[in-house]
N, CA, C and O atoms as a Tinker XYZ file with bonds, in Angstrom:
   508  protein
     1  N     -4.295000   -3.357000  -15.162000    73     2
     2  CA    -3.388000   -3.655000  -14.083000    64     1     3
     3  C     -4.191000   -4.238000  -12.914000    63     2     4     5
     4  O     -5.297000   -3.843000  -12.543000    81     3
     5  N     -3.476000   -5.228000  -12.394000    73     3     6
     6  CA    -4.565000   -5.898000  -11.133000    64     5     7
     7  C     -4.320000   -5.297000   -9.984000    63     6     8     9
     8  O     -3.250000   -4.700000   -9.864000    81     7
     9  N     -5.250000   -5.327000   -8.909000    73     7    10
    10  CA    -4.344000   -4.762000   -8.153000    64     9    11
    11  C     -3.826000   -4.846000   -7.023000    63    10    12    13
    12  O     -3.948000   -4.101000   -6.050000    81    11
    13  N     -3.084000   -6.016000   -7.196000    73    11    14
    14  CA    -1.793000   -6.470000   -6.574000    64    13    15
    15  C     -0.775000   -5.689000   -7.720000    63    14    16    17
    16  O      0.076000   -5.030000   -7.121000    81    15
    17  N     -0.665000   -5.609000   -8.975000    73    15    18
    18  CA     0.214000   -4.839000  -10.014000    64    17    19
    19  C      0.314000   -3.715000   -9.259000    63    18    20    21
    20  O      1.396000   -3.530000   -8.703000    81    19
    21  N     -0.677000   -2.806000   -9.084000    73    19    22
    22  CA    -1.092000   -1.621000   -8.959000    64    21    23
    23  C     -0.132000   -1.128000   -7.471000    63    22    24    25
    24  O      0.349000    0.000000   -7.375000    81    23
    25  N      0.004000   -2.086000   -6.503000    73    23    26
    26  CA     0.845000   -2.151000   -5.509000    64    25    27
    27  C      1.850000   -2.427000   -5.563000    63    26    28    29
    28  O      2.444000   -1.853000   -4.649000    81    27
    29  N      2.812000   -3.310000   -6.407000    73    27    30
    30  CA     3.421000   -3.228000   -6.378000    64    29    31
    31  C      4.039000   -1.834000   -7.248000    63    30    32    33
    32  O      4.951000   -1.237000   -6.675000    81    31
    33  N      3.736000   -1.476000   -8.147000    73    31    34
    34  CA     4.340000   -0.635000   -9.259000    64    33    35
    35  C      3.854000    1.098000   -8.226000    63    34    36    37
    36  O      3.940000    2.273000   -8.580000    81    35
    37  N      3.466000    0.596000   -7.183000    73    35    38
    38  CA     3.823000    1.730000   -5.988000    64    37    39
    39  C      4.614000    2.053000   -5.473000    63    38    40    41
    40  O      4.985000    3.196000   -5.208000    81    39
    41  N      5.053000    1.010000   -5.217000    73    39    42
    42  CA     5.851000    0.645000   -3.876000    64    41    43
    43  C      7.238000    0.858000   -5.237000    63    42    44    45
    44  O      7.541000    2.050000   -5.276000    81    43
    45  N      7.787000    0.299000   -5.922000    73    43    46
    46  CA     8.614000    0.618000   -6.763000    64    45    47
    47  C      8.708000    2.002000   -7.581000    63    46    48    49
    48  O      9.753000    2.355000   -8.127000    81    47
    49  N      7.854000    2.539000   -7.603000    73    47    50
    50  CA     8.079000    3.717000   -7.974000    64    49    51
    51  C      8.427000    5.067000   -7.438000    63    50    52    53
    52  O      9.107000    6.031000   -7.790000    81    51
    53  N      7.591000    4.686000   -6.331000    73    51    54
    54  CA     7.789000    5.466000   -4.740000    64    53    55
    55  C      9.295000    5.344000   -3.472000    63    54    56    57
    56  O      9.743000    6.116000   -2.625000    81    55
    57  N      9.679000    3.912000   -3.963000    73    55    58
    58  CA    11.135000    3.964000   -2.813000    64    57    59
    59  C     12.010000    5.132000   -3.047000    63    58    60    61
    60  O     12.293000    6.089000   -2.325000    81    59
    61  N     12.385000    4.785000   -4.310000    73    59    62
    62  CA    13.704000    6.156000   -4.637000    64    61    63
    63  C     13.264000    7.462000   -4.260000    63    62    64    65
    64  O     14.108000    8.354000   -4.338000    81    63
    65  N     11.915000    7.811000   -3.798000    73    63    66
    66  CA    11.547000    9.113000   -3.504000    64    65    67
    67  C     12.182000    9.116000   -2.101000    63    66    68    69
    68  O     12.495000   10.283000   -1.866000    81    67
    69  N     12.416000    8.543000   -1.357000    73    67    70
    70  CA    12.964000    8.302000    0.296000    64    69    71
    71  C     14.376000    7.832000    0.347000    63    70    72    73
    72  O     14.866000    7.440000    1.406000    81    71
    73  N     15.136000    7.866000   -0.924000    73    71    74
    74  CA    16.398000    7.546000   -0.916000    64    73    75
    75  C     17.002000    8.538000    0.117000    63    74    76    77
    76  O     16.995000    9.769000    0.127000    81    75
    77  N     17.524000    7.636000    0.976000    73    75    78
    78  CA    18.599000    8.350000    1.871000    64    77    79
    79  C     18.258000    8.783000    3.599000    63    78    80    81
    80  O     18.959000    9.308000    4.464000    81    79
    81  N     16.705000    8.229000    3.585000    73    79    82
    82  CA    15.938000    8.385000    4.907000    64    81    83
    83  C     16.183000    7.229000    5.611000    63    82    84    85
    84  O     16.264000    6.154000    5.016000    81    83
    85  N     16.311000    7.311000    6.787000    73    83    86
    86  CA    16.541000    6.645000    7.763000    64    85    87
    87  C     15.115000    6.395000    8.794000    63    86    88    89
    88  O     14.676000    7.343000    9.446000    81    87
    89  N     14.569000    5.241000    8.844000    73    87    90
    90  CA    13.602000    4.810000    9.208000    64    89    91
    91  C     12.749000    3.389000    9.862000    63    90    92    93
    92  O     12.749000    2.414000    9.110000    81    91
    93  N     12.241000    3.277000   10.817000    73    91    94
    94  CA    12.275000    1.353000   11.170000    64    93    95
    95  C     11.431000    1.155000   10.360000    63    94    96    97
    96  O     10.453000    1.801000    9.982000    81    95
    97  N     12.021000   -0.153000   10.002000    73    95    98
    98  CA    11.661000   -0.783000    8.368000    64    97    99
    99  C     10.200000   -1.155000    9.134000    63    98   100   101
   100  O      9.488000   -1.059000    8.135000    81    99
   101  N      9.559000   -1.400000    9.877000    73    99   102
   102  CA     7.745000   -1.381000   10.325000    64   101   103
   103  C      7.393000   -0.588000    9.899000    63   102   104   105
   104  O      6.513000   -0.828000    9.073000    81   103
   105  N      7.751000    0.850000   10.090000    73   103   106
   106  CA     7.229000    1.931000    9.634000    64   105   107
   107  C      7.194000    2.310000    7.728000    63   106   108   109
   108  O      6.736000    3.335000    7.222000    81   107
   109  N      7.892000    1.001000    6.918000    73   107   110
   110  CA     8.334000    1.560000    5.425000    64   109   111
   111  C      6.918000    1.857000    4.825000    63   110   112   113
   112  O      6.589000    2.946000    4.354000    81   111
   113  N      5.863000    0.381000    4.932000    73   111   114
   114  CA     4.846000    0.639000    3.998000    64   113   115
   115  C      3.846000    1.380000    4.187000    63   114   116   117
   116  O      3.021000    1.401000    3.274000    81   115
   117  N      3.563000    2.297000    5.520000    73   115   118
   118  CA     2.658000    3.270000    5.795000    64   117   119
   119  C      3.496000    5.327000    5.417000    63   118   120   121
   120  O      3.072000    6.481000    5.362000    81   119
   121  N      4.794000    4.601000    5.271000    73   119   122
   122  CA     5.566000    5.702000    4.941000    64   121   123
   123  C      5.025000    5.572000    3.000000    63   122   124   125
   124  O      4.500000    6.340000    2.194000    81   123
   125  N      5.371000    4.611000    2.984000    73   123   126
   126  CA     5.480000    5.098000    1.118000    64   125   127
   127  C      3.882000    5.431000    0.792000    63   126   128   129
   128  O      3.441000    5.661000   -0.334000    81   127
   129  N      3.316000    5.414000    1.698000    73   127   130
   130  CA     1.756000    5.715000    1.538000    64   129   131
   131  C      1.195000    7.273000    1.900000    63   130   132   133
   132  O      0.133000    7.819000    1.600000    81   131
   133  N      2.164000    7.672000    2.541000    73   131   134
   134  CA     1.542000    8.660000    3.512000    64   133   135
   135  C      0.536000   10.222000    3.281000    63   134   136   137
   136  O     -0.307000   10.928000    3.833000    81   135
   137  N      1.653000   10.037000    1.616000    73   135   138
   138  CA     0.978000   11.259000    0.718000    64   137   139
   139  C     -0.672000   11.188000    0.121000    63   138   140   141
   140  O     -1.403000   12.102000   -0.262000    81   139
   141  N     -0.913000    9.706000    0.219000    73   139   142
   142  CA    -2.127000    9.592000   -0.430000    64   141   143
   143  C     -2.803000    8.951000    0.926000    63   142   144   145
   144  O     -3.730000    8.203000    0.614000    81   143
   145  N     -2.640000    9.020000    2.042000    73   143   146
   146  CA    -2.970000    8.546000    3.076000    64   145   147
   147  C     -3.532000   10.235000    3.610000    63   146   148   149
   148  O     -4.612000   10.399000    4.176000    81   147
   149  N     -2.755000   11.147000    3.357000    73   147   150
   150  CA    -2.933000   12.313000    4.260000    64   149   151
   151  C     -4.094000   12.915000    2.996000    63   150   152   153
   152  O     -4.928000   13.628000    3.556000    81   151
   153  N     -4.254000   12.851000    2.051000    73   151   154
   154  CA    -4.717000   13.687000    0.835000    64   153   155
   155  C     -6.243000   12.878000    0.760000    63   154   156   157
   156  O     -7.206000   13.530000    0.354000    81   155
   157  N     -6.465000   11.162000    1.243000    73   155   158
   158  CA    -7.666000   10.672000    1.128000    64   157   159
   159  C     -8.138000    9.928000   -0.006000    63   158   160   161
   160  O     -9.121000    9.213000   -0.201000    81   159
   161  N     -7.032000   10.346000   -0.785000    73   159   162
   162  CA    -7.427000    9.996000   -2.568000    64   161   163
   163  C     -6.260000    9.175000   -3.205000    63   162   164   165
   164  O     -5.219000    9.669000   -2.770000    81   163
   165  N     -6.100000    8.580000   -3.686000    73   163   166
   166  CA    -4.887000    8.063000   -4.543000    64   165   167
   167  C     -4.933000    8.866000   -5.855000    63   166   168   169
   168  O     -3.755000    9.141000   -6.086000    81   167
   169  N     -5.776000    9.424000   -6.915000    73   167   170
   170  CA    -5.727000   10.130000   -8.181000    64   169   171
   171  C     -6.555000   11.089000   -8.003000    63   170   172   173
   172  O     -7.129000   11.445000   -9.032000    81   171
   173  N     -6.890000   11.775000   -6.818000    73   171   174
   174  CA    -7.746000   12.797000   -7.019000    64   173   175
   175  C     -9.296000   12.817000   -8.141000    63   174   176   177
   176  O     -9.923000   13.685000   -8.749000    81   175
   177  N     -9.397000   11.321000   -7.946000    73   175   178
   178  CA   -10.503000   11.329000   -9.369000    64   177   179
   179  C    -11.371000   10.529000   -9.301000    63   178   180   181
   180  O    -10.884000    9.944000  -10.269000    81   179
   181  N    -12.329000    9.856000   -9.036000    73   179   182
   182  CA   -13.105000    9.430000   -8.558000    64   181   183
   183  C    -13.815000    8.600000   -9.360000    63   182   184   185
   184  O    -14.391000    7.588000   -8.962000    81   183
   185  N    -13.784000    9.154000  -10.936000    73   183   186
   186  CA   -13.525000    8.429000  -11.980000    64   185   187
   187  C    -12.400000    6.972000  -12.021000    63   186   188   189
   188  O    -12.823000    5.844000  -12.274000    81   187
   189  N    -11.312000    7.197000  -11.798000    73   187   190
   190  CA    -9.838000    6.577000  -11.899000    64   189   191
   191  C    -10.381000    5.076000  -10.650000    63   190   192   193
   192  O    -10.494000    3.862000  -10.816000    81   191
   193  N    -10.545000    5.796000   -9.723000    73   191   194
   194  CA   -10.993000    5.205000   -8.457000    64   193   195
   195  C    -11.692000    3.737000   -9.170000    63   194   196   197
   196  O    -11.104000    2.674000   -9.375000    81   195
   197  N    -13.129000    4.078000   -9.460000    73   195   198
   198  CA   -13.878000    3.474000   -9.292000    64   197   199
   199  C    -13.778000    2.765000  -10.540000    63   198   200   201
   200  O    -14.442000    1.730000  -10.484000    81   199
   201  N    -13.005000    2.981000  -12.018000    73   199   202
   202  CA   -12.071000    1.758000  -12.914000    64   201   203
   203  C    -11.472000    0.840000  -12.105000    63   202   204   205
   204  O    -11.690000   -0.372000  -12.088000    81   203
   205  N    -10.774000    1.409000  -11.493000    73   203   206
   206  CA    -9.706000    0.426000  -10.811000    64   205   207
   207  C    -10.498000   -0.171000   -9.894000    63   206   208   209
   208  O     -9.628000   -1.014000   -9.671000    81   207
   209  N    -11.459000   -0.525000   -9.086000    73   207   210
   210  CA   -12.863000   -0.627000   -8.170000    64   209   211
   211  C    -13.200000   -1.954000   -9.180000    63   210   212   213
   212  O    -13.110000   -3.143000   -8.873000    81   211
   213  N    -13.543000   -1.476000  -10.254000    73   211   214
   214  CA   -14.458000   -2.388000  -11.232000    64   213   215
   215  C    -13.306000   -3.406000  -11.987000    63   214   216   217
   216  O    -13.572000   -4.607000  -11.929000    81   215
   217  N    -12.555000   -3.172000  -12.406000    73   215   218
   218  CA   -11.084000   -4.086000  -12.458000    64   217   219
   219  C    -11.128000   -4.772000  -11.221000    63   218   220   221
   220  O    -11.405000   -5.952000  -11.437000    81   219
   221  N    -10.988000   -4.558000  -10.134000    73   219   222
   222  CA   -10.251000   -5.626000   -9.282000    64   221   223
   223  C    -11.759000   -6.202000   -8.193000    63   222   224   225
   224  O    -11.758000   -6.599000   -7.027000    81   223
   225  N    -13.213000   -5.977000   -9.432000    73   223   226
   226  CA   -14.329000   -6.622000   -8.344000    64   225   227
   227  C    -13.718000   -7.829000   -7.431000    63   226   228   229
   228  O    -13.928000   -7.467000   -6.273000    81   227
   229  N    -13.273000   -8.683000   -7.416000    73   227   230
   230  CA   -13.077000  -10.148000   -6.787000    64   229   231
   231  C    -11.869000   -9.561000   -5.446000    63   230   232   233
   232  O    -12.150000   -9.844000   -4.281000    81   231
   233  N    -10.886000   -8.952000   -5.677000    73   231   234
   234  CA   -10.030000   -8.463000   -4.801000    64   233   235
   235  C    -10.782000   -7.672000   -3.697000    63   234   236   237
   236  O    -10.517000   -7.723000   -2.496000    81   235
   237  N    -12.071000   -6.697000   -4.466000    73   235   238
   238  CA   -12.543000   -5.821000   -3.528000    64   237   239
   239  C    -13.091000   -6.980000   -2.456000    63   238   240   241
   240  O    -12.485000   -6.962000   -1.385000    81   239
   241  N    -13.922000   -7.772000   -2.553000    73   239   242
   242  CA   -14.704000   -8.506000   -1.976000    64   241   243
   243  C    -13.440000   -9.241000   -1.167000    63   242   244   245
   244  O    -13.461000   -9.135000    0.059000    81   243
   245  N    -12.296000  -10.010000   -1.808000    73   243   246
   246  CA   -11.592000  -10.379000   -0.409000    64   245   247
   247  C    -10.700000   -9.370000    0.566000    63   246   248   249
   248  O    -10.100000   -9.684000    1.594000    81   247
   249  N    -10.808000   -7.847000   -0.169000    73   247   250
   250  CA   -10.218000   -7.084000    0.528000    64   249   251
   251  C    -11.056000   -6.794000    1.879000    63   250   252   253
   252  O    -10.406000   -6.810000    2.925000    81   251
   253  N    -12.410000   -6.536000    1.949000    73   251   254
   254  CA   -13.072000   -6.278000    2.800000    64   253   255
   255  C    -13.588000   -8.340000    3.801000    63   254   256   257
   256  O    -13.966000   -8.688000    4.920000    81   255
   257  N    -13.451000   -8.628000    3.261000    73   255   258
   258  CA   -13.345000  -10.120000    4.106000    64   257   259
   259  C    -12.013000  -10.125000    5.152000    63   258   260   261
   260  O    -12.094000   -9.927000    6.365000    81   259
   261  N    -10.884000  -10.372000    4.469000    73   259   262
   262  CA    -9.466000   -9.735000    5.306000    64   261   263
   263  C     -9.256000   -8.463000    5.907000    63   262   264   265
   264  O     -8.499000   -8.437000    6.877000    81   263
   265  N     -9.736000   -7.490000    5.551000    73   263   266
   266  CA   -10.057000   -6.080000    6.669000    64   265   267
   267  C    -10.795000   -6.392000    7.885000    63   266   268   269
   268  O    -10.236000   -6.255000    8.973000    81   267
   269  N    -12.544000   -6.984000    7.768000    73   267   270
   270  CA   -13.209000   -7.522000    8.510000    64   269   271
   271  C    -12.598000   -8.546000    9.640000    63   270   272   273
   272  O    -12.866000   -8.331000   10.822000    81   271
   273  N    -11.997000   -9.361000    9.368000    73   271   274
   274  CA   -11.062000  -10.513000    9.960000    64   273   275
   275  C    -10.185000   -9.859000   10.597000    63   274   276   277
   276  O    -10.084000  -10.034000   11.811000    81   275
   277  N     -9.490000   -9.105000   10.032000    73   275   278
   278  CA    -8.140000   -8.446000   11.025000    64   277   279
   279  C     -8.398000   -7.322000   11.714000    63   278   280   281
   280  O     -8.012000   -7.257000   12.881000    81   279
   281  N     -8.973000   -6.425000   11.224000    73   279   282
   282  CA    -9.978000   -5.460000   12.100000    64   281   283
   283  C    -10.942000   -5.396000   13.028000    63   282   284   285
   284  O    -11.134000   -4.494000   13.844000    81   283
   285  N    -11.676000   -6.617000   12.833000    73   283   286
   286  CA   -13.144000   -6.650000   13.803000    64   285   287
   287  C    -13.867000   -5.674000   13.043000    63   286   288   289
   288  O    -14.455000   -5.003000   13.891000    81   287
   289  N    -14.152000   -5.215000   11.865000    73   287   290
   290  CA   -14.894000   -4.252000   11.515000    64   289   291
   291  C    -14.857000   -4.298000   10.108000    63   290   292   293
   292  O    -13.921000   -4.921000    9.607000    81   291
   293  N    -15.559000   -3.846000    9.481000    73   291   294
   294  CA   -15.807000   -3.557000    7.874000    64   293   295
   295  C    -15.176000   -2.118000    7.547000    63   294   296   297
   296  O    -15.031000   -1.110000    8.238000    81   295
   297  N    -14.996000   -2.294000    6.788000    73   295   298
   298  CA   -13.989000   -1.028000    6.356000    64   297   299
   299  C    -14.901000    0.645000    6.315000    63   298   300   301
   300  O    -16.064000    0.710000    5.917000    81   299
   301  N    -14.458000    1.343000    6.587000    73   299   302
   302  CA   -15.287000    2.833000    7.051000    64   301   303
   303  C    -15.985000    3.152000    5.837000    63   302   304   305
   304  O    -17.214000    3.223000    5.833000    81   303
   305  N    -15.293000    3.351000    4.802000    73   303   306
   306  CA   -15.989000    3.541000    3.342000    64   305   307
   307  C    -16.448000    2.345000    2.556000    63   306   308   309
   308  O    -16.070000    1.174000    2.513000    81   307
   309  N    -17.273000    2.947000    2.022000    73   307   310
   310  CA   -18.112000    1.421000    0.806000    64   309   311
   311  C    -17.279000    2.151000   -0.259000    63   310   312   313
   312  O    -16.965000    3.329000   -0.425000    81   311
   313  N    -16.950000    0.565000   -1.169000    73   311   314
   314  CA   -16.950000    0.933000   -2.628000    64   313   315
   315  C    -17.485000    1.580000   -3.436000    63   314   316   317
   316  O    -16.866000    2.248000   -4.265000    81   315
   317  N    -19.121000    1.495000   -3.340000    73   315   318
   318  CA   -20.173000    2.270000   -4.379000    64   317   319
   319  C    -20.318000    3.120000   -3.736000    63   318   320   321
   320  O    -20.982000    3.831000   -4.491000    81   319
   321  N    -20.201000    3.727000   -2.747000    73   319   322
   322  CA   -21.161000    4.755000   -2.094000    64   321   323
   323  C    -19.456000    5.895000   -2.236000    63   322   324   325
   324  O    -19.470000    7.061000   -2.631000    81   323
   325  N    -18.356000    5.231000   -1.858000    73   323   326
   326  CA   -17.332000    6.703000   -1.579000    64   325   327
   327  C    -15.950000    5.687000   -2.452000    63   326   328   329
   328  O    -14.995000    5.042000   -2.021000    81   327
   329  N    -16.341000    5.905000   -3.474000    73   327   330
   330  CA   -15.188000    4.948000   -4.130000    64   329   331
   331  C    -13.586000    5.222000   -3.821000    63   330   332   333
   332  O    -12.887000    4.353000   -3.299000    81   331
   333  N    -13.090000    6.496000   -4.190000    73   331   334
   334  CA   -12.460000    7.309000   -3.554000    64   333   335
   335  C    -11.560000    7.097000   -2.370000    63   334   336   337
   336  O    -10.386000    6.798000   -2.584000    81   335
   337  N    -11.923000    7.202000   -1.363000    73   335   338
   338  CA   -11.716000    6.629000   -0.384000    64   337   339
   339  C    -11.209000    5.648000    0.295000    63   338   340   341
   340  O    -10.398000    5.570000    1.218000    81   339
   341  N    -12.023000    4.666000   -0.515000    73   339   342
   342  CA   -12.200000    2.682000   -0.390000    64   341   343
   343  C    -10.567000    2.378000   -0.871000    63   342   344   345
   344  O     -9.542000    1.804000   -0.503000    81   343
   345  N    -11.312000    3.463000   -2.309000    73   343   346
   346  CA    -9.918000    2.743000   -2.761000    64   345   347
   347  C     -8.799000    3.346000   -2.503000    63   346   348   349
   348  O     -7.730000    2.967000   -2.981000    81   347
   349  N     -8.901000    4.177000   -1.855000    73   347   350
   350  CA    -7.033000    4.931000   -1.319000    64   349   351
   351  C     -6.900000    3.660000   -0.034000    63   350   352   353
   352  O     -5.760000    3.199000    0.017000    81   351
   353  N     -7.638000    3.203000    0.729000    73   351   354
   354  CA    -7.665000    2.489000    2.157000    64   353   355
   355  C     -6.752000    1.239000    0.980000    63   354   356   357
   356  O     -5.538000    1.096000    0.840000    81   355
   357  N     -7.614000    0.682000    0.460000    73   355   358
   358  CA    -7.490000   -0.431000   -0.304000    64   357   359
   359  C     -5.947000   -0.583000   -0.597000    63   358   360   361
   360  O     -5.315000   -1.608000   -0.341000    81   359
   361  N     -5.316000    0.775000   -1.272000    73   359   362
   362  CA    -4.001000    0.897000   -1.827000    64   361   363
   363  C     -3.071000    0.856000   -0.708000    63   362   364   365
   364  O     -2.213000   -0.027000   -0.705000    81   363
   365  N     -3.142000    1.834000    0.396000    73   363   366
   366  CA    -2.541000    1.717000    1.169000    64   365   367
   367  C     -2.360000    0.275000    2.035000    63   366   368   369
   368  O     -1.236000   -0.092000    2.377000    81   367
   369  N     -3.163000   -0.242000    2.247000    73   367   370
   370  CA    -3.473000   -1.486000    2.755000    64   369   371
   371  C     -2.580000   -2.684000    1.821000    63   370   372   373
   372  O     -1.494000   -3.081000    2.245000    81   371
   373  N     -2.936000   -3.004000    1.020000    73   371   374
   374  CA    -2.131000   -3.375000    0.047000    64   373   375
   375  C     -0.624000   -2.989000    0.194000    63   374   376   377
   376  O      0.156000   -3.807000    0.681000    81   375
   377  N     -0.294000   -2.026000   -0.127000    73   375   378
   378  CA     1.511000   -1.509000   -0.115000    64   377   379
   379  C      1.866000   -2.191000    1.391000    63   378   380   381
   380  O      2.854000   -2.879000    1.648000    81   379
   381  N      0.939000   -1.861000    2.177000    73   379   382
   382  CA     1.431000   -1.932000    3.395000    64   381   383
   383  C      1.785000   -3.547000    3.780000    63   382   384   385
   384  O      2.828000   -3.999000    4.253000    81   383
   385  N      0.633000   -4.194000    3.432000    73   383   386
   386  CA     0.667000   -5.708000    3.431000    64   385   387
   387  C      1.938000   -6.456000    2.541000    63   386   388   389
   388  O      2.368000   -7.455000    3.117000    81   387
   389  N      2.315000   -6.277000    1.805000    73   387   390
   390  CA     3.457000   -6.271000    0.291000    64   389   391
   391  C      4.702000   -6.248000    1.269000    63   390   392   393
   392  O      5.395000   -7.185000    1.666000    81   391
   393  N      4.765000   -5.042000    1.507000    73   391   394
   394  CA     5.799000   -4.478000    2.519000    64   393   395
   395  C      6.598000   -5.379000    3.259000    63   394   396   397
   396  O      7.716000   -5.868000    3.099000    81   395
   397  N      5.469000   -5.483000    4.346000    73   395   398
   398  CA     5.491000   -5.657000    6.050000    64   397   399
   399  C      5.904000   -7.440000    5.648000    63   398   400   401
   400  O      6.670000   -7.917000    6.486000    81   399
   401  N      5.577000   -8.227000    4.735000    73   399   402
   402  CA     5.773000   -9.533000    4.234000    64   401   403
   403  C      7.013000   -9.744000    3.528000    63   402   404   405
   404  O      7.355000  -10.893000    3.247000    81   403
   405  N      7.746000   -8.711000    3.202000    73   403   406
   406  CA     9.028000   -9.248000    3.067000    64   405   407
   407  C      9.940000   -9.478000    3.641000    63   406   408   409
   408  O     10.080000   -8.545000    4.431000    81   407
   409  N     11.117000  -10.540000    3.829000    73   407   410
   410  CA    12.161000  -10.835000    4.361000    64   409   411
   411  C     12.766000  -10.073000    4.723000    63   410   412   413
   412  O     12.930000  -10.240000    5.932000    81   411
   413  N     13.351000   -9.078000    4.301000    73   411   414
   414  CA    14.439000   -7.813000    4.631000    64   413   415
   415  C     13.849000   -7.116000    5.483000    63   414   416   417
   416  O     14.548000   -6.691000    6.404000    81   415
   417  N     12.130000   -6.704000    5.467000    73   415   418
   418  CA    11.575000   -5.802000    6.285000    64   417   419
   419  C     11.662000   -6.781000    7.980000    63   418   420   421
   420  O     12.127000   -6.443000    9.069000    81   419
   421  N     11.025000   -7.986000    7.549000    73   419   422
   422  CA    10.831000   -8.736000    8.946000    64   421   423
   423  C     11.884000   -9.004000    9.690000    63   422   424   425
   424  O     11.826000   -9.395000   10.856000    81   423
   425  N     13.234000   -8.740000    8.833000    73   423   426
   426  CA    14.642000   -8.998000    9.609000    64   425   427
   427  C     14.948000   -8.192000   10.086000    63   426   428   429
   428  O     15.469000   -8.531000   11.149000    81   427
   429  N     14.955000   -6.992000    9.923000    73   427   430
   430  CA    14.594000   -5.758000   10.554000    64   429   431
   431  C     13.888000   -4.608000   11.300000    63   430   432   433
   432  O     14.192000   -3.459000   11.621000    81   431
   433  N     12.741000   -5.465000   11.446000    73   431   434
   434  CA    11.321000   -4.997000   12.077000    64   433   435
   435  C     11.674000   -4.036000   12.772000    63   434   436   437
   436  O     12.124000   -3.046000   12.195000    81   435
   437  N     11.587000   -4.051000   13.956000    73   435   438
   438  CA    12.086000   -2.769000   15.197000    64   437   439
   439  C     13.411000   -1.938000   14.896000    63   438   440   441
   440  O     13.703000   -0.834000   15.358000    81   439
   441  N     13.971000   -2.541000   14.223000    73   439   442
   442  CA    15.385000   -1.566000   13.502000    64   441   443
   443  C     15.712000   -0.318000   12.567000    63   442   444   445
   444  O     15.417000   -0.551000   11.395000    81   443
   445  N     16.142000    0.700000   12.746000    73   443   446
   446  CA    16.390000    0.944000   11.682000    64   445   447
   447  C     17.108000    0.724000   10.757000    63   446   448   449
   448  O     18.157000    0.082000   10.804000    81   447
   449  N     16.269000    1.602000    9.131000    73   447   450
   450  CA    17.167000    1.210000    7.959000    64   449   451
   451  C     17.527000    2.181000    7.083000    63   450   452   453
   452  O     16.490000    2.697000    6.665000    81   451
   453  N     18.099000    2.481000    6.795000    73   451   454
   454  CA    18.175000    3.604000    5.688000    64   453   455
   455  C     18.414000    2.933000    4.321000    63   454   456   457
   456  O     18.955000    1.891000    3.949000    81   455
   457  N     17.571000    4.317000    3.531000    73   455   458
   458  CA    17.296000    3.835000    2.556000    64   457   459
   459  C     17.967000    4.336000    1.588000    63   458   460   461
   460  O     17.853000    5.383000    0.950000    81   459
   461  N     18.960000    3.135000    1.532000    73   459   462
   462  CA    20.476000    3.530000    0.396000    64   461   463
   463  C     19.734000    2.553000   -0.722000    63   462   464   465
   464  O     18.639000    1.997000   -0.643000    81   463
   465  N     20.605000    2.542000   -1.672000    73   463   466
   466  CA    20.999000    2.102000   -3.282000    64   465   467
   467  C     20.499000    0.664000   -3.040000    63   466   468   469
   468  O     19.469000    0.165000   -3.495000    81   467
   469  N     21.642000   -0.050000   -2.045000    73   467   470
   470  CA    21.835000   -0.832000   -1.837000    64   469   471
   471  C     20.301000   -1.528000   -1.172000    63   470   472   473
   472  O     19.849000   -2.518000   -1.746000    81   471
   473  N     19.780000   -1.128000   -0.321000    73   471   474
   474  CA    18.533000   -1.244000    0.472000    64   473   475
   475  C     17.351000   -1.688000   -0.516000    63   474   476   477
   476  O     16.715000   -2.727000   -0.692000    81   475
   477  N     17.364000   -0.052000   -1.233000    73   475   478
   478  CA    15.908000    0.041000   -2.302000    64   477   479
   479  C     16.243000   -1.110000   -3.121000    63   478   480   481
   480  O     15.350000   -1.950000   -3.004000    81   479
   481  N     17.296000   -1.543000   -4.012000    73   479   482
   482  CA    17.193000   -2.297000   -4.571000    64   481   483
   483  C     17.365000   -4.002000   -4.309000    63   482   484   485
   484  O     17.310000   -4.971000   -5.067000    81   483
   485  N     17.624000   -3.823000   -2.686000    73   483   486
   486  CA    17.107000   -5.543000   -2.381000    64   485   487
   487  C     15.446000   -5.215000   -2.060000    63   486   488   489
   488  O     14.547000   -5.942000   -2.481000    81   487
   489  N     15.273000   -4.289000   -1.442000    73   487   490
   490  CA    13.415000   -4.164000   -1.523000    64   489   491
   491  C     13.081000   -4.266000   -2.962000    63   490   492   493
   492  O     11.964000   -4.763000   -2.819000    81   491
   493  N     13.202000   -4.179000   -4.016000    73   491   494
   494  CA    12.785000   -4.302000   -5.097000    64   493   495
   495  C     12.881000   -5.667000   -5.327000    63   494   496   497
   496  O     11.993000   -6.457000   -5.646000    81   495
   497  N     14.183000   -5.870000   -5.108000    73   495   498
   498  CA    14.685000   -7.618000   -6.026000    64   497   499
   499  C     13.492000   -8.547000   -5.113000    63   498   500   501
   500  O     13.015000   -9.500000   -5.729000    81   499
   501  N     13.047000   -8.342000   -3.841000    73   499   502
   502  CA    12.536000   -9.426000   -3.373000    64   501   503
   503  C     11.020000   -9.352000   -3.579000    63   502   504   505
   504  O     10.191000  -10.176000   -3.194000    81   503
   505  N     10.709000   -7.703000   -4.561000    73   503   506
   506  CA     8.969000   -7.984000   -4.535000    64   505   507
   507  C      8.810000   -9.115000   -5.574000    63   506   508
   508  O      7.695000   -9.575000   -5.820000    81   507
């Protein structure tokens, strides 16, 4: 899975968990993150991590080019040194970017939205 796959098949697997929350659609893609945002880890495994690390070498390298650029800074964790980590930033970052770039979210930016039937599945139809 690449991982742009890997983000999206997040973000889709994860909406229906928030069915029925009411929330400004800015806030969606740091929300569908938050569990593996607060925990540090995306699989608890460090193993898992650093497959998915070695799968997406070329992504890592423009992930930290575009972090650098939009941040002013290099990302807090290294790949080799705290894989773990990198790659929960990485995921979240990703969902979040996915997100925040769709039509429905940007039409709604400062608004809220709740997240009906109807909602999740135009967020889906437009990833």
């Amino acid at each position: 899975m690449t991982y742009k796959q890997a983000c999206l098949q997040h973000i889709e697997d994860t909406l229906p968990d928030y069915q029925g929350q009411e929330l400004e659609a800015c806030e969606l893609g740091m929300t569908l993150t938050e569990g593996e945002n607060a925990n540090g880890s995306w699989y608890c495994s460090t193993y898992k991590a650093q497959e998915d690390l070695k799968a997406w070498f070329d992504d890592v390298g423009e992930f930290i080019e575009e972090y650098t650029n939009e941040f002013g800074e290099k990302p807090k964790w290294d790949a080799f040194i705290d894989a773990e980590n990198f790659h929960c930033l990485m995921m979240i970052v990703g969902v979040e970017k996915i997100i925040n770039g769709l039509d429905i979210i940007q039409d709604h930016w400062n608004k809220k939205i709740t997240l009906d039937d109807k909602t999740i599945k135009a967020i889906i139809e437009e990833l």
